[in-house]
N, C-alpha and C positions, 0 to 999 in steps of 0.2 A: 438452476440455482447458482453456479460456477459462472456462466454468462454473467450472469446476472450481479453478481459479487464479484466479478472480473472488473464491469464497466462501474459499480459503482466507487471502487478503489481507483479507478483513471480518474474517474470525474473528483475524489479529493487531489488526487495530484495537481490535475491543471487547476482547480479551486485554490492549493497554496500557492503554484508558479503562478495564478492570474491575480494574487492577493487578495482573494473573494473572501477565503479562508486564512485563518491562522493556524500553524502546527499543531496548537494547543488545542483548537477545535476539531481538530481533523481525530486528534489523537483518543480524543474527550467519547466522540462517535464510531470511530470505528478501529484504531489501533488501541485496542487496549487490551489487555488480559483474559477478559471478559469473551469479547472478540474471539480471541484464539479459540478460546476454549470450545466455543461454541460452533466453529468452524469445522474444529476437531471433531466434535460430538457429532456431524455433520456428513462425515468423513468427506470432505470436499477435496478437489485436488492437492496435492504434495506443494504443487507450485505457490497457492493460493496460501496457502498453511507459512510457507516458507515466506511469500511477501509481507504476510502480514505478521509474523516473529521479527522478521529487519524493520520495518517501520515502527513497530516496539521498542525494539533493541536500540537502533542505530541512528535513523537519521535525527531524530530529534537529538541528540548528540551530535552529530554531525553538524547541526543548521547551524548551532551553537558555537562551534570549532575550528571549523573546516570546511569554507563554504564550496570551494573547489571541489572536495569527497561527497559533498551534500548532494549538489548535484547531479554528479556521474551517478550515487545511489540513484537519486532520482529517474536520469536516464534508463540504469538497467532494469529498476523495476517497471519504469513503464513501456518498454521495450518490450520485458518478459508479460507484461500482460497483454499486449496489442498482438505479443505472437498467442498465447494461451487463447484469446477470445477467436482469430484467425482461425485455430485448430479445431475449436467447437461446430465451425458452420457444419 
């Protein structure tokens, strides 16, 4: 399940970097409240929980603001999950 909601959170990323996706849609499916919650209920990794509170929180603020900080989010979180999915095999 952590795989699995690992790659699907990569695949919005590059979905917004490739402009396939909008933030708004991204946010609409899988960063929302809802989301969390249910992650939580899940008890899925700390990591997973924590990406997707800052894609909540933050970058959507960010895209808005700060496109410089937008990105570097961007980077670490897909950093942090390309290591997280690495640590599963």
């Amino acid at each position: 399940m952590e795989t699995f909601y690992s790659l699907l959170v990569l695949g919005c990323i590059t979905a917004i970097r490739e402009d396939l996706l909008t933030w708004d849609q991204v946010e609409e499916r899988l960063f929302s409240p809802n989301t969390l919650t249910k992650i939580e209920e899940l008890n899925l990794h700390s990591t997973l929980i924590e990406i997707t509170n800052q894609g909540i929180m933050e970058l959507n603020l960010l895209q808005r603001l700060n496109a410089i900080e937008y990105e570097k989010s961007m980077d670490e979180i897909e950093n942090l999950l390309k290591t997280f999915i690495k640590e599963q095999k």
